[in-house]
C-alpha positions in Angstrom: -28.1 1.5 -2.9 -24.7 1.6 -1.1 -22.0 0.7 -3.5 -18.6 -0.3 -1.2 -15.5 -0.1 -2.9 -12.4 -1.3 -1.1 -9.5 1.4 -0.7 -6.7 1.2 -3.4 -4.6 0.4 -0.7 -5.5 -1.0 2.7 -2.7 -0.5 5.9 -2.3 -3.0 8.5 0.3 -2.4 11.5 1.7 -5.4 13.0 4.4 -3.3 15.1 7.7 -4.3 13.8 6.4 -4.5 10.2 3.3 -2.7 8.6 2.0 -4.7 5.9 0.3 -2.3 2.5 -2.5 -4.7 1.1 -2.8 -3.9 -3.0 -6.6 -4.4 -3.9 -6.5 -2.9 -6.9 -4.0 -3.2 -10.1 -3.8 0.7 -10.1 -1.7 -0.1 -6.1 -0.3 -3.2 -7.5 1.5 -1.0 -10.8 2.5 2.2 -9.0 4.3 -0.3 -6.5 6.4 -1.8 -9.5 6.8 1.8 -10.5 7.9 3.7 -7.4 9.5 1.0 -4.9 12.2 -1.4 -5.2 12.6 -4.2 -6.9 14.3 -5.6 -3.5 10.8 -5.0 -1.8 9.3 -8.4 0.0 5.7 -9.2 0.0 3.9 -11.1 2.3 1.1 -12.9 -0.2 0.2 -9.9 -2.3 0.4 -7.6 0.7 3.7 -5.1 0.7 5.9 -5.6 3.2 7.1 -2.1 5.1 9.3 -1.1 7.8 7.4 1.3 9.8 10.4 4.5 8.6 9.2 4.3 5.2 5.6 4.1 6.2 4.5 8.0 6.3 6.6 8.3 3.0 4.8 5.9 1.0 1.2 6.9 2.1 2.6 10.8 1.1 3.4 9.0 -2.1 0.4 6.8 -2.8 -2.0 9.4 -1.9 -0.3 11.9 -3.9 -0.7 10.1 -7.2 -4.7 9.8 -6.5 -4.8 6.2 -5.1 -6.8 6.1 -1.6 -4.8 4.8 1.3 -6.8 3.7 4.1 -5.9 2.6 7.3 
């Protein structure tokens, strides 16, 4: 039986802005713990200017949540 599990954090470019969907609370609590409380969201998606892209997946990844893209 094929069990799908969505990643932590799911990475949709739209060019000028890349939006970081949170589908899990794990995503959703290292976001309140490692980016700024000035960050903007777009529903519960993050908001991300395509510089700090490559630096949050490094990030992300690096504390064990999956990052897909």
């Amino acid at each position: 039986m094929n069990h799908w599990k969505p990643a932590d954090v799911h990475i949709v470019n739209h060019g000028s802005i890349v939006l970081f969907h949170l589908n899990t609370a794990e995503a959703t609590q290292w976001v309140k713990e490692n980016v700024t409380k000035e960050a903007q969201y777009f529903g519960t998606a993050l908001v991300v200017e395509p510089r700090y892209v490559e630096a949050l997946i490094v990030g992300m990844a690096g504390d064990g949540l999956e990052v897909r893209g």
